[in-house]
C-alpha positions, 0 to 999 in steps of 0.5 A: 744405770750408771757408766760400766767402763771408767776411763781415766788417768793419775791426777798429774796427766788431768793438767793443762800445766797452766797453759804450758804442756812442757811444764809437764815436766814437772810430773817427774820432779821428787815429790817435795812441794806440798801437794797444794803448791805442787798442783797450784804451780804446776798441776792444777786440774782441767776444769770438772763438772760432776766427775767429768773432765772438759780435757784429757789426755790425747791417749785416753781421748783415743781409747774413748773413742775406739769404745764409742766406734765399736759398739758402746755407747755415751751411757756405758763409758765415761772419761773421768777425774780421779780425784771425782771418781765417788761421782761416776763409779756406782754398782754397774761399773765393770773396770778401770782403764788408766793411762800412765805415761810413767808409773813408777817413776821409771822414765828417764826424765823421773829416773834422773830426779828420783836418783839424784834426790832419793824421792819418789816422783810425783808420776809414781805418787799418784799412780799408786794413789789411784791405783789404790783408790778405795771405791776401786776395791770396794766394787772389785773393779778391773784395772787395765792399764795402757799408756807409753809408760806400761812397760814399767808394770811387765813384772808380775810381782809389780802387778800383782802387789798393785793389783792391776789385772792386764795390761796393754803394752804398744798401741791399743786400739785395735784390741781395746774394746775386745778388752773391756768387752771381755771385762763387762762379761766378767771373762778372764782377762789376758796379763800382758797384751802386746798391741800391733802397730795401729795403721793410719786408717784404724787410728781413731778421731777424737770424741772429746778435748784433749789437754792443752789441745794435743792433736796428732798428726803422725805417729811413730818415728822411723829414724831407728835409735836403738833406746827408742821403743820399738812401735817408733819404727813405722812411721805413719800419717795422719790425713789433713782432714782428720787433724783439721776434724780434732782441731775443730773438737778441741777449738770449737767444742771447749772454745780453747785458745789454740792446739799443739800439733804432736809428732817426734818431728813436727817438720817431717809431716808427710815427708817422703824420706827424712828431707821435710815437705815444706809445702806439706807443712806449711799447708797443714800450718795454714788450714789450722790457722784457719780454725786457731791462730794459737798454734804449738809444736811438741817434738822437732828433729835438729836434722829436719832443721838443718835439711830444711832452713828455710822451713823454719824461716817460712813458719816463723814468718808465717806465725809471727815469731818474734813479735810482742805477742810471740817472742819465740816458738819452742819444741822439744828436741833430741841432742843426746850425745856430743859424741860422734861415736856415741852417736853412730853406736846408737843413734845412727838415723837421728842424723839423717840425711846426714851422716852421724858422723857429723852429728855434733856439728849438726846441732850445733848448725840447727841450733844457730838456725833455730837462734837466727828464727827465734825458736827456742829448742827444749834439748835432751842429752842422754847420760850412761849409755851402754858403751859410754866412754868419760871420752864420749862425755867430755865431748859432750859437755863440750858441745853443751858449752858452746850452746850456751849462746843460745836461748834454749834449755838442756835436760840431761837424763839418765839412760833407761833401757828400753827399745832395743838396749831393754837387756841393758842397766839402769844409769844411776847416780851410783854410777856417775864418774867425775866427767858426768857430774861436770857435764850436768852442771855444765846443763844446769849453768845453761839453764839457770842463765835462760830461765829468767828470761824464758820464763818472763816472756812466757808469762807475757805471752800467756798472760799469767796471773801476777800472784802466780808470776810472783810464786814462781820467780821466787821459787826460782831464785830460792832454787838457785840459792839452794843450788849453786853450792852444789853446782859448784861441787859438780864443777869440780868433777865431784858428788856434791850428793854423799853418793858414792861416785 
């Protein structure tokens, strides 16, 4: 008997980004690097053996391990490569499930790049390519597809041009494997499921290694911005204990380096209210560090910072940030806007416990805090939002140059709707004025300054293979060959890309 259910996801979430989540990232680029290359850089696979992956995405482990809590067994699912599916896919396969995080290359790190150059991203190039597969049709299997990104395949049309029979928008595990059961059975499945808000103790613990050792110890956010979904708003916690049991899986079970500790905002681990619990935090650091030494973050806010300095002083101290071994610590984090206006429209809780009013001023004080501790913030702007004035985005690039002191990267993004703002556009390159392409290659020259050193000491710490090294810095430098003139174009307040501005 072969596996009735296929769990997997497209090939650029089976990566472990050499060792890096946030190059990630460069899923959402435009596909214009040979496939080899593309993967060897930035997206080789997770180690495979027969078709089974030792790493996959935290998601797909999740909905793995509701299957395996609520009545299947190891013989019926299996998580597998989509590049080996011929491996596990027989006659006795029932359905598909995928996990997508960007589909169609609709995100707004995707939108941004796909916009600027015209080209499908990688996300959505292999979306399609698995959703396609051959052995797919041939044994006219289910497709259910779930993931942060399944908002992107609501349109009936989308569905049925790719011929995905349902999908799961939210949070899945609660209705999960009532889903599959309904598939096995041959019943007719729902088009679109909206999944309820999962609570903590419904929330299942991992069977299996996620990828790059991704454990999550929250889940929402609670701070309420309006171009945040909508599951984001209740924020819950995971149990010391349950971590600690998915850090032993990852560290023990595929003798992994070490684990990245996943929330929207690490530093407000059990907080009652939006002032940090240092002493939570730290004791959650210090129990991990007890199973790995190598320990990463996801996500930070710039206001848990600055409501709690002395946290980042303590977790820097505590795991020897500024070392030869570690140079520095690294996180993403929101800066969005650097207008206080922009900011109170709609994003009025990312400043708490302070007033958004102030909010430029915050990052900016976060950002010193974060430099005096040597961490190194991976900050996100937002261009085009609804009400967005060239006023608003003067003000932004205003306060993108005064960070340019700080080592840090600035990804500025253009605005998807989603969340509550769903009703609104699409932010385009269409659409920019002279002030957007002046505040982008404002981002662009802070990055391009922070690269080389980032990259190096990365490298350092990682213990990267020179040939690979060597690929990457000449890419880089090739980049910036290739893209100064346009900078300098954009500086001008002018479209260097023959798109009507």
């Amino acid at each position: 008997m072969g596996y009735k259910i296929i769990l997997t996801s497209d090939r650029t979430l089976m990566s472990e980004y050499n060792n890096n989540e946030f190059l990630g990232f460069a899923a959402c680029a435009p596909n214009f690097l040979p496939d080899f290359l593309y993967k060897s850089l930035f997206c080789p696979s997770v180690p495979c053996h027969n078709g089974i992956p030792a790493f996959a995405n935290c998601g797909t482990r999740k909905i793995e391990a509701v299957l395996l809590e609520n009545g299947f067994d190891e013989n019926e699912v299996v998580v597998a490569h989509p590049e080996h599916l011929a491996k596990v896919i027989s006659k006795d396969t029932k359905v598909v499930g995928i996990t997508t995080n960007d589909p169609l290359g609709l995100g707004p790190a995707s939108s941004t790049f796909s916009s600027l150059t015209s080209r499908e991203t990688y996300t959505a190039f292999y979306f399609r390519k698995l959703v396609t597969n051959k052995l797919i049709r041939k044994y006219n299997l289910k497709i259910i597809v779930g993931g942060p990104g399944v908002w992107q395949l609501e349109d009936e049309r989308i569905r049925a041009k790719l011929d995905i029979d349902c999908i799961v928008v939210g949070e899945g595990e609660i209705i999960a494997h009532q889903l599959f059961r309904k598939a096995i059975n041959g019943e007719e499945l729902p088009k679109i499921v909206h999944g309820d808000i999962v609570p903590v103790d419904k929330i299942p613990t991992i069977k299996n290694a996620t990828v790059n050792g991704l454990v999550e110890i929250s889940r929402g956010c609670g701070r309420g911005c309006r171009f945040c979904n909508p599951t984001m708003a209740q924020i819950r916690y995971q149990s010391l204990e349950k971590i600690l049991e998915e850090v032993k899986v990852n560290v023990w079970t595929q003798r992994k380096r070490g684990v990245i500790l996943h929330a929207e905002d690490v530093l407000r681990y059990k907080a009652n209210g939006f002032i940090p619990n240092e002493e939570e935090v730290l004791k959650l650091f210090t129990e991990v560090r007890k199973i790995t030494p190598d320990i990463g973050i996801s996500h930070f806010a710039l206001a848990s910072v600055v409501a709690k300095p002395d946290l980042i002083k303590h977790l820097s101290e505590f795991l020897g940030v500024g070392s030869s071994t570690l140079p520095w610590y690294s996180g993403q984090a929101g800066i969005e806007t650097g207008s206080p206006e922009l900011a109170h429209a709609h994003l009025a809780g990312k400043a708490k416990p302070f007033d958004v009013r102030d909010w430029p001023n915050i990052v900016r004080e976060a950002f010193q805090i974060l430099k005096d501790n040597k961490w190194v913030p991976c900050g996100t702007l937002i261009m085009g939002a609804p009400g967005e004035t060239n006023e608003d985005v003067t003000k932004t690039k205003a306060l993108v140059e005064d960070l340019i002191e700080y080592k840090s990267l600035i990804v500025p993004l253009f605005f998807v709707p989603i969340g509550n703002l769903s009703n609104e556009k699409f932010f385009t390159a269409k659409d920019m004025t002279s002030e957007h392409w002046k505040l982008f290659a404002a981002c662009w020259r802070h990055n391009l300054r922070w690269f080389e050193p980032l990259i190096t000491e990365h490298f350092k710490m990682r213990r990267i293979s020179r040939p690979k090294r060597t690929a990457v810095q000449v890419l880089k430098r090739y980049a910036e060959w290739r893209i100064d003139p346009y900078l300098r174009v954009m500086e001008e307040g002018k479209n260097p890309l023959g798109v009507a501005g």
